[in-house]
C-alpha positions as CSV (number, residue, x, y, z in Angstrom):
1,X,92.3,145.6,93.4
2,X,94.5,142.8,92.0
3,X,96.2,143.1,88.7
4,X,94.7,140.7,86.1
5,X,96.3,142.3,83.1
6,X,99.9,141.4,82.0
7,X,102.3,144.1,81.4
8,X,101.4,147.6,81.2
9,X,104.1,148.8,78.1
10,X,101.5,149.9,75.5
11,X,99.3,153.0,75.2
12,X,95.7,150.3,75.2
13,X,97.1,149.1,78.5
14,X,97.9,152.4,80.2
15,X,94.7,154.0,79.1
16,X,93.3,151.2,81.3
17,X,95.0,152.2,84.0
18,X,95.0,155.9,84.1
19,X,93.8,157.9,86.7
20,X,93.9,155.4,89.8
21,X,95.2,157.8,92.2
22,X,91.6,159.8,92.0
23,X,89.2,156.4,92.3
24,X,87.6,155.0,95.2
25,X,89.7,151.9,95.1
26,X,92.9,150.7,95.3
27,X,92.9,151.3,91.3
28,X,90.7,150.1,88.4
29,X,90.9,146.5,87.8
30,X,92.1,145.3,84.3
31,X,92.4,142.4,81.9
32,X,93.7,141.8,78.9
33,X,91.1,139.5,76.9
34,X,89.4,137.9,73.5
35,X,87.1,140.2,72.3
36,X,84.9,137.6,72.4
37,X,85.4,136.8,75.9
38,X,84.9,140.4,77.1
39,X,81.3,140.0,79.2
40,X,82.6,137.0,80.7
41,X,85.9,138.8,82.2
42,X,83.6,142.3,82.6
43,X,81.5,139.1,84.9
44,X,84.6,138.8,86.9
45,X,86.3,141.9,87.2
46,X,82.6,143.6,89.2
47,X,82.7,140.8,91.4
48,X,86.3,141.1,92.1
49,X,85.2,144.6,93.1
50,X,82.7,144.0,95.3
51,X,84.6,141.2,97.0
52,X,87.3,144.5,97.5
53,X,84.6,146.7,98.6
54,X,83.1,144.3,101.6
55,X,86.8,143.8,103.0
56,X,87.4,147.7,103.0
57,X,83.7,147.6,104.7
58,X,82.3,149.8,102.2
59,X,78.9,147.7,101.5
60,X,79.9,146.2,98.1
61,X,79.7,148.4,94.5
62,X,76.8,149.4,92.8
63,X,77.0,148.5,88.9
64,X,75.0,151.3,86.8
65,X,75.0,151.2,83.4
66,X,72.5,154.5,82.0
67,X,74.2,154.3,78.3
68,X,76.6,153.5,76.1
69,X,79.6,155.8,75.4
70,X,81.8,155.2,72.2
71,X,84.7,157.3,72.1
72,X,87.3,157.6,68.9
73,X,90.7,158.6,70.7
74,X,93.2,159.2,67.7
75,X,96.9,158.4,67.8
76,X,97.1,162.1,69.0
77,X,98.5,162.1,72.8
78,X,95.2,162.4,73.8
79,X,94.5,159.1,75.7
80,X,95.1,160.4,79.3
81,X,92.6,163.4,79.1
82,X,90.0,161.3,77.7
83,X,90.3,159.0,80.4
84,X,90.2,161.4,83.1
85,X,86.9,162.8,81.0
86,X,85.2,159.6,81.7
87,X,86.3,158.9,84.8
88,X,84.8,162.5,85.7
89,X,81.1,162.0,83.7
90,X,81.0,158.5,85.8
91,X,79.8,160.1,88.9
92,X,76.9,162.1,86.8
93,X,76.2,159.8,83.9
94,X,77.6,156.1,84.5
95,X,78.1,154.2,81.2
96,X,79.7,150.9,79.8
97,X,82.2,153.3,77.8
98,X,83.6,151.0,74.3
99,X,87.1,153.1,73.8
100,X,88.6,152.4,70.5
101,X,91.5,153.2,70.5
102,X,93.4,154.1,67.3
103,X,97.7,153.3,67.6
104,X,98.3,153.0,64.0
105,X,101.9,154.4,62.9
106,X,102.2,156.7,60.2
107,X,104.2,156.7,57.7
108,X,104.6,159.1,55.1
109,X,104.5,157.3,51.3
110,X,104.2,158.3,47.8
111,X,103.0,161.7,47.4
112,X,103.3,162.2,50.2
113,X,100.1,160.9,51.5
114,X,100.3,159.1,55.3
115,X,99.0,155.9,55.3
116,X,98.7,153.6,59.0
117,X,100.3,150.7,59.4
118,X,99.9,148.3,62.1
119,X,102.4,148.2,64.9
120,X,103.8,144.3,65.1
121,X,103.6,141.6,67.3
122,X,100.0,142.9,68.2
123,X,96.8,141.1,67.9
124,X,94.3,143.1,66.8
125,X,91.5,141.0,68.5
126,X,92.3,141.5,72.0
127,X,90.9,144.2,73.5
128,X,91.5,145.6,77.2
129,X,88.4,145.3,79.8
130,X,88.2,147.5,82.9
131,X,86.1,147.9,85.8
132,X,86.7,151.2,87.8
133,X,84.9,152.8,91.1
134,X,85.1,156.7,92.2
135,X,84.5,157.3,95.6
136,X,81.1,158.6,94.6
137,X,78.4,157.2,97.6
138,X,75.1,155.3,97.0
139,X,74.0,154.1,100.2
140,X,77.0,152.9,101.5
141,X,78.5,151.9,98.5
142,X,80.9,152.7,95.3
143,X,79.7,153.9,92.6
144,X,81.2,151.7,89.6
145,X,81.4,152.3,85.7
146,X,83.2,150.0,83.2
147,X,85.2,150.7,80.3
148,X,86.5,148.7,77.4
149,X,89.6,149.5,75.2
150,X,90.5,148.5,71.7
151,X,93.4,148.9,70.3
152,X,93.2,149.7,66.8
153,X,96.0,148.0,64.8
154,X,96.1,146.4,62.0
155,X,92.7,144.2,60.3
156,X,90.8,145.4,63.7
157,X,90.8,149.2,62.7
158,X,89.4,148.3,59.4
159,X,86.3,146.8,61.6
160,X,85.8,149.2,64.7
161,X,82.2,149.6,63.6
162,X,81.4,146.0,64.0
163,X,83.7,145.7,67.5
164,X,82.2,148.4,69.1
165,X,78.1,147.4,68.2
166,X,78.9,143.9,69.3
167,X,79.9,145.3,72.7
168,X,77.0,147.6,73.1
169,X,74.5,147.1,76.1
170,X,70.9,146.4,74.5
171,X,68.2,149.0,74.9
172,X,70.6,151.8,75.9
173,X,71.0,155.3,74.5
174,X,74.6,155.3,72.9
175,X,76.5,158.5,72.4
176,X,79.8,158.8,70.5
177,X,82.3,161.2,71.6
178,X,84.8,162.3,68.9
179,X,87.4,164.1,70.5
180,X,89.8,165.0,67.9
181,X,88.7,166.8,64.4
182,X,86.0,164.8,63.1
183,X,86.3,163.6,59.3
184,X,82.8,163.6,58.8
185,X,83.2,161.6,56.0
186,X,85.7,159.0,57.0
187,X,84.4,155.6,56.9
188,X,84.9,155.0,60.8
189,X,83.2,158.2,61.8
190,X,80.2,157.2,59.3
191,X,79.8,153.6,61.1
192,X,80.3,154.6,64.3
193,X,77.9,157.6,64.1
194,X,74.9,156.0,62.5
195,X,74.3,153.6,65.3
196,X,74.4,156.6,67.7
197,X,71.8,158.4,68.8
198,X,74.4,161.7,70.0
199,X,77.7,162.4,68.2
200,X,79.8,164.9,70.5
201,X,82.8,166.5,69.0
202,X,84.6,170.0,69.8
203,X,84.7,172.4,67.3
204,X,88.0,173.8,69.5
205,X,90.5,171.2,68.0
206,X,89.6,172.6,64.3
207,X,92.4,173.7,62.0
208,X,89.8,175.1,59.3
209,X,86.9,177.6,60.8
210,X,85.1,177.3,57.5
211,X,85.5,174.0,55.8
212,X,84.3,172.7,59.5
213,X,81.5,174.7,59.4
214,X,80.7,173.9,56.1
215,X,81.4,170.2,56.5
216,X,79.1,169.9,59.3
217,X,76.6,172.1,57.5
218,X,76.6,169.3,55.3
219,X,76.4,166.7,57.9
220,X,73.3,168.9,59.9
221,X,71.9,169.0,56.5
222,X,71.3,164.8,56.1
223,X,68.1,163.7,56.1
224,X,69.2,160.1,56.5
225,X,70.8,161.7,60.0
226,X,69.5,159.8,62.9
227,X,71.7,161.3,65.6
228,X,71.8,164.5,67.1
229,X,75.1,166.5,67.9
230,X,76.4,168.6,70.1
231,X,79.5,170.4,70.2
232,X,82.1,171.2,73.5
233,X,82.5,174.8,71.9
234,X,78.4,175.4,71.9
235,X,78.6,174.0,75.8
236,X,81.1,176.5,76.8
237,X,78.9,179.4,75.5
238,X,76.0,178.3,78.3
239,X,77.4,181.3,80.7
240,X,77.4,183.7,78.2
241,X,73.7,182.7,76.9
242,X,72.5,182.3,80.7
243,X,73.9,186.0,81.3
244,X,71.8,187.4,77.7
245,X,68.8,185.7,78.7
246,X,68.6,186.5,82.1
247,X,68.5,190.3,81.3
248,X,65.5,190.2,79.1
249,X,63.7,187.4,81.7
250,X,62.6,191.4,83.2
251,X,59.1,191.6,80.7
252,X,59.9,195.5,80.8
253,X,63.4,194.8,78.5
254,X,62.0,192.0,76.0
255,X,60.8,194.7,73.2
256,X,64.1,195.5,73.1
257,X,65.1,192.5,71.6
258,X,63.7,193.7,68.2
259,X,65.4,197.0,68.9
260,X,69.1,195.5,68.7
261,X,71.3,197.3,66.6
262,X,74.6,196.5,67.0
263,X,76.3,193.5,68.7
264,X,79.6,193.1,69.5
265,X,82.0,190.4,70.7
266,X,85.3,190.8,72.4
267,X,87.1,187.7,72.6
268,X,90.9,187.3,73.5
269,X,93.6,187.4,70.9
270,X,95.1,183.6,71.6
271,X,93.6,180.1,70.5
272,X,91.4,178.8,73.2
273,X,93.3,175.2,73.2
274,X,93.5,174.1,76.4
275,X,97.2,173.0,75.7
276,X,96.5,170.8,72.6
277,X,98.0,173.3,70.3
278,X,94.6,173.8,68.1
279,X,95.1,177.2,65.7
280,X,93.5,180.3,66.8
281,X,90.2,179.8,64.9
282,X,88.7,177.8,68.0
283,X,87.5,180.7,69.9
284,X,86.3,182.4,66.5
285,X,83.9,180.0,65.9
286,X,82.7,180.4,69.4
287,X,82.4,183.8,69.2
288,X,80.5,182.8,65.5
289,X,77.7,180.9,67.2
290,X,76.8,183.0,69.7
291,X,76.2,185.7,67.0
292,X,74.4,182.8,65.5
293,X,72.2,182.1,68.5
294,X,70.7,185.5,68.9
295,X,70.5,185.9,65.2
296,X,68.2,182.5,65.1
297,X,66.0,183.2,68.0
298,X,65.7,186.6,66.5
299,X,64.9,186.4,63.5
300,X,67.9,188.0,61.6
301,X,69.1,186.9,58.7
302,X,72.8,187.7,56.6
303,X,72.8,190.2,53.5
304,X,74.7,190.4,50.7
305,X,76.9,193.2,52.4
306,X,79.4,190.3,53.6
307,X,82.4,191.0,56.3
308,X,84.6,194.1,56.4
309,X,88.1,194.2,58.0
310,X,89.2,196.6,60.3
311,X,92.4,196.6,62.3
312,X,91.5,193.9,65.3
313,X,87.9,193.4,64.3
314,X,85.7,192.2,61.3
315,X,82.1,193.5,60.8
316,X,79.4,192.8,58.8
317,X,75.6,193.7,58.6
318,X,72.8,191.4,59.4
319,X,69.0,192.4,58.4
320,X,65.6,191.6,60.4
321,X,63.5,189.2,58.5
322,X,60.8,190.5,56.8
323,X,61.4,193.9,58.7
324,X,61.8,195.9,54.6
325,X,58.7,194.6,53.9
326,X,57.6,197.0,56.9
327,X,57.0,201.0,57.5
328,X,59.3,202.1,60.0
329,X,57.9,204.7,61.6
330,X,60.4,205.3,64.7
331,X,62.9,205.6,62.1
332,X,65.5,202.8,63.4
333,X,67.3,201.1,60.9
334,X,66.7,197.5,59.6
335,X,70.4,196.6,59.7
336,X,72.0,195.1,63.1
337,X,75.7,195.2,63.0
338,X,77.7,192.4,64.0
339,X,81.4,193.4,65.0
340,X,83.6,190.6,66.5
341,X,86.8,192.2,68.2
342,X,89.9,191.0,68.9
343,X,91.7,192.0,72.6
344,X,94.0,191.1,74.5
345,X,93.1,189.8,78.3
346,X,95.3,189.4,81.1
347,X,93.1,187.0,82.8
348,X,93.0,184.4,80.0
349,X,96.0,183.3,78.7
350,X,94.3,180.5,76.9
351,X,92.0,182.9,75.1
352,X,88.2,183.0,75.2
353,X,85.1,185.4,74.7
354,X,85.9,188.6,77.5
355,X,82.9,190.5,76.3
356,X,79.4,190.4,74.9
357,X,77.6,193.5,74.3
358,X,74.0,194.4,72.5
359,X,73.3,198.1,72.0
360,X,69.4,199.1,71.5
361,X,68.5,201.1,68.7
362,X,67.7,204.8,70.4
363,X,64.0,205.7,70.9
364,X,63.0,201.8,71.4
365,X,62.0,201.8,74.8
366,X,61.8,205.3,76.5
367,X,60.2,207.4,73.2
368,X,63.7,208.8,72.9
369,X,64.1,210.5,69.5
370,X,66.6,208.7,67.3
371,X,69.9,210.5,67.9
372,X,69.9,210.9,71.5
373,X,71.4,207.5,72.2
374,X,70.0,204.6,73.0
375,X,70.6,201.8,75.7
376,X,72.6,199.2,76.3
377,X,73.4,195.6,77.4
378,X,76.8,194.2,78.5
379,X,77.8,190.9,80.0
380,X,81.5,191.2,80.7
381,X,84.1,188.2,81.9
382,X,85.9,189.6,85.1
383,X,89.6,190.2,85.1
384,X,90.3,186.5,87.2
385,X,88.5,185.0,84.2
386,X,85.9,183.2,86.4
387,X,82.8,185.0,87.1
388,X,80.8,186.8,84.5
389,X,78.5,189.6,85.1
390,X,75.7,191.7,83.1
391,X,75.1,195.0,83.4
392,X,72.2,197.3,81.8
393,X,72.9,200.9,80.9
394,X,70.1,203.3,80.8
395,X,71.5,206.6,79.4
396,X,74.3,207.5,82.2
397,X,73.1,205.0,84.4
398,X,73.6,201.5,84.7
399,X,72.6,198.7,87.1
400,X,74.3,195.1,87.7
401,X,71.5,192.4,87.1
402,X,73.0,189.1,87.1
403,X,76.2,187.1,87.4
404,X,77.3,183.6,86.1
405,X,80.5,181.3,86.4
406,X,82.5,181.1,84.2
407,X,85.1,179.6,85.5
408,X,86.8,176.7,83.2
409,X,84.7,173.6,81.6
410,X,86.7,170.4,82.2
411,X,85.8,168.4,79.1
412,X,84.2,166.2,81.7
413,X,82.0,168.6,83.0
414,X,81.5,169.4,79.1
415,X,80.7,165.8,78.4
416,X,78.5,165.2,81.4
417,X,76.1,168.3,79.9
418,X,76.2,166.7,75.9
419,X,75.1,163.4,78.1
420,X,72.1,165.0,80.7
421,X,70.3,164.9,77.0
422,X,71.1,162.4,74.2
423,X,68.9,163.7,71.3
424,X,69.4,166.5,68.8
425,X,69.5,170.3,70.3
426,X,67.5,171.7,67.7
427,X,68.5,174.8,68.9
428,X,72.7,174.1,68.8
429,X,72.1,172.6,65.0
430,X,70.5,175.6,63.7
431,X,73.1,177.9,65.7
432,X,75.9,175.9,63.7
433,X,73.7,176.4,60.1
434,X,73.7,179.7,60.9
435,X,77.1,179.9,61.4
436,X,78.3,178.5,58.6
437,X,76.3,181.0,56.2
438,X,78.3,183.8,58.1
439,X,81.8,182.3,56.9
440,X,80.3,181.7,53.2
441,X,79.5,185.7,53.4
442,X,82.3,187.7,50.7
443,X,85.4,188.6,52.9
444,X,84.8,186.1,55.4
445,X,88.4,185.6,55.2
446,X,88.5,188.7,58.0
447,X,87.6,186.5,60.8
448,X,90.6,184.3,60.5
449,X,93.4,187.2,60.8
């Protein structure tokens, strides 16, 4: 395509332009514009691409539009992924994407507290309009998407709520996508979220395990909430909970789903960052809400026992609702034990859960008596890091009973799942309640060494 745009020497312009190699066309086609004039050049630009697409022969471009993404890139270094996220959820979920993009400077000032200022000879009301193709086949033509960039500087970032709804398309589900750590109670976050009907953010870039989980406890906790929200870290636990529920899909294992009494999660000693340098509580809280999952469909609930430290690996008990209230005859205890373990594992450098294990409480299934050892469950990651299996023991014998991928998540591939559904998981939400009652326990502390 032809270059509309004038120079490309900011971070707005180059975000336009990224990933051209890996799109159907010669490259997307972009424009610096008035934010008022954005349809009219969005107008141009598609039929500038479908002009393209006849002369290369490929049957013109097909313009879909199934919602409205809003993404929040901070002044991070984080542009260039983001764009290569969308450019990846085009082909599965096509959207007019609104990217705000903030490109403030900061400064540090009295006390020491940082406050933006806006870079000069900028106007803060032009705004960057793009219309891209991947060679993604509809017939025999391109499948198209559009995106539009706005820079954040100066008396523009003080109105990103009111730039963004003005460019939304009418009558479309809109999802905002919050890469970085999310300030739920920042004004933009606020503005931008209560118009949305998903908020996507990844609980990997945290600094704090706790004051997140507590913080969005809050947030999950609204009832003026009108948006659902779904987390990158919950998405790249859907192996792990495909492996655990595929083992008790055989009817002859589900009663031993009440009979769980201790569950134990390996996960690899270094931060899960994907190379953007988040701390090491990322895989932590991953590990967290899968404990959290199990313990919500189950029916346990925490005790006052709290968390336990020992060497690599914290502890603490959980209890069966309403089991005291209950004779146990078979003489199994109430408790479950939650141990999460720290390892070391060659085939993830990165970090990540290596190991997900439920034992069953003796004399559940077979009419064992209580000390002659009971059964087991345990879904292992494989040494290459990409294929996880699960693995039922039976006494001394064991038998393989389902494998998964696992091989890594782009945060496009993560993107494109949040997307297949824009409402509230019910399901995720009170995983992440959960959650955050586990790192209010006494000693919680533990799971952060």
């Amino acid at each position: 395509m032809t270059d509309h745009g004038g120079p490309r020497e900011d971070q707005a312009s180059g975000l336009a332009w990224q990933g051209s190699e890996v799109l159907g066309l010669s490259g997307p086609s972009s424009k610096r514009v008035r934010l008022r004039d954005v349809q009219q050049e969005l107008d141009a630009l598609w039929q500038a691409a479908g002009r393209e697409a006849q002369d290369r022969s490929q049957g013109g471009v097909v313009r879909l539009r199934e919602a409205n993404l809003m993404v929040y890139i901070p002044h991070d270094g984080s542009a260039e992924r983001v764009q290569e996220a969308i450019a990846d959820t085009a082909g599965r979920h096509p959207a007019r994407a609104i990217v705000l993009l903030d490109v403030g400077v900061q400064s540090a000032t009295n006390e020491g507290h940082p406050v933006e200022e806006s870079l000069p000879g900028e106007e803060g009301a032009e705004v960057w309009v793009t219309a891209a193709c991947r060679s993604v086949q509809v017939g025999d033509r391109s499948l198209c998407w559009e995106q539009i960039t706005i820079p954040a500087r100066g008396e523009v970032s003080r109105y990103l709520h009111a730039a963004a709804v003005s460019l939304l398309v009418p009558e479309l589900p809109i999802a905002l996508w919050w890469p970085g750590q999310a300030l739920f109670s920042g004004r933009t976050f606020k503005r931008l979220a209560e118009v949305a009907d998903l908020v996507v953010i990844d609980s990997n870039a945290v600094g704090n395990g706790a004051t997140f989980l507590n913080n969005l406890a809050g947030l999950l906790r609204d009832v003026n909430r009108n948006y659902g929200v779904d987390d990158f870290n919950w998405m790249r636990l859907l192996p792990w909970r495909t492996l655990v529920a595929g083992v008790f899909d055989e009817p002859v294992r589900r009663p031993w789903l009440s009979q769980v009494s201790r569950v134990r999660i390996s996960y690899a000693q270094s931060a899960y960052n994907e190379g953007r340098g988040s701390g090491a509580c990322g895989v932590v809280l991953r590990s967290l809400l899968m404990v959290s999952w199990l313990s919500t469909r189950l029916g346990w609930q925490t005790t006052d026992q709290g968390w336990r430290e020992e060497k690599n690996f914290a502890t603490a008990q959980l209890s069966r609702r309403g089991s005291r209230s209950r004779s146990r005859e078979d003489g199994v205890s109430d408790d479950v034990e939650i141990c999460l373990s720290r390892i070391d594992h060659v085939g993830l450098e990165g970090g990540g859960l290596v190991e997900v294990s439920l034992e069953i409480a003796a004399g559940s299934a077979s009419g064992e008596t209580p000390d002659s050892g009971g059964d087991k469950v345990v879904m292992r990651l494989s040494d290459t890091g990409d294929v996880g299996t699960a693995r039922v023991w039976e006494g001394d014998h064991s038998v393989s009973v389902g494998s998964v991928d696992m091989s890594h998540m782009t945060e496009g591939r993560l993107l494109s799942q949040c997307l297949d559904f824009l409402g509230a998981d019910t399901v995720a939400e009170e995983a992440a309640l959960f959650a955050a009652e586990l790192v209010s326990l006494p000693g919680a502390q533990a799971l952060w060494r």
